[in-house]
C-alpha positions as CSV (number, residue, x, y, z in Angstrom):
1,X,-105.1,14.3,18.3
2,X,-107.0,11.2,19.6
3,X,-103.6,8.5,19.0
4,X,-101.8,11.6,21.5
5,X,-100.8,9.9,24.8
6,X,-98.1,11.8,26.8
7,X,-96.2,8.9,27.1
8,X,-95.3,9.2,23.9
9,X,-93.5,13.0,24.7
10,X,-92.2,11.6,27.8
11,X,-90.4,9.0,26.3
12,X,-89.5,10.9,23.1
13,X,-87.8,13.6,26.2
14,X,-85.8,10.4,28.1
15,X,-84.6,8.6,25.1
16,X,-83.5,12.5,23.5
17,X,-81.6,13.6,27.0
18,X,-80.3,10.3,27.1
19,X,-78.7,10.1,23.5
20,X,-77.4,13.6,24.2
21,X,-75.8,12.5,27.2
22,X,-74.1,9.6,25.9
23,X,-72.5,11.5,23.0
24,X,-71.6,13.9,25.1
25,X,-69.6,11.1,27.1
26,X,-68.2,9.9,24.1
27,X,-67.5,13.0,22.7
28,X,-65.3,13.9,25.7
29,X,-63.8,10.5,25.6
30,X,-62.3,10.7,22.4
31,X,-61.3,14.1,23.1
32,X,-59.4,12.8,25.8
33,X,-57.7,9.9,23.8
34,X,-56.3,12.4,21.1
35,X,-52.9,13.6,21.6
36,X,-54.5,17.1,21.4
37,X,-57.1,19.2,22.6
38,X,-59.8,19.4,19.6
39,X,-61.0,22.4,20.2
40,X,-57.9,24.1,20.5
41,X,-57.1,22.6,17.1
42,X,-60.4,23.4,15.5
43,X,-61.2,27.1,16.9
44,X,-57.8,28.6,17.6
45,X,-55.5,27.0,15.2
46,X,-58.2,26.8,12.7
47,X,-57.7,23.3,11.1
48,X,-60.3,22.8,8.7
49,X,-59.4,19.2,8.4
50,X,-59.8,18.0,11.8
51,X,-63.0,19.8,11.8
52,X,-64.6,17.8,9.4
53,X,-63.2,14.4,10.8
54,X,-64.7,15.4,14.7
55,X,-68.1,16.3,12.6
56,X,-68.3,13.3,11.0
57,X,-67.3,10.7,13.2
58,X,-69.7,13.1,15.7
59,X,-72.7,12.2,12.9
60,X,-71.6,8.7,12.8
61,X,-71.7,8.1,16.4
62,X,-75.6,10.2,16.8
63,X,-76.6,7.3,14.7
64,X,-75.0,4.5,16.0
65,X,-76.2,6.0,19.8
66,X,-79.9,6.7,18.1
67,X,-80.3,3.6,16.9
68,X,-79.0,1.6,20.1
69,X,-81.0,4.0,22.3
70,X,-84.0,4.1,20.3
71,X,-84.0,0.0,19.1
């Protein structure tokens, strides 16, 4: 516990708020450019296919945001 600086924390707490932020933002941004409402489509219509497209391109972007946040 000697290398344990709260700097470290702090900045671990910014750069995790941040990156939710931003997908969050880009989340709602391509819900916005779709023709349709995703999560109408995914929980009320159940379409299994669509789910697994918004949860992949969701994992995509947590990278690309994770490493442009954290880099």
């Amino acid at each position: 516990m000697n290398d344990f600086h709260i700097g470290y924390l702090l900045n671990a707490v910014v750069y995790s708020i941040l990156g939710i932020l931003i997908f969050i933002g880009t989340f709602a941004l391509v819900d916005k450019l779709t023709p349709y409402a995703l999560w109408k489509e995914i929980v009320e219509d159940k379409n299994v296919a669509l789910a697994i497209m918004v949860g992949a391109m969701s994992i995509g972007m947590c990278v690309i945001i994770a490493a442009a946040v954290h880099g």
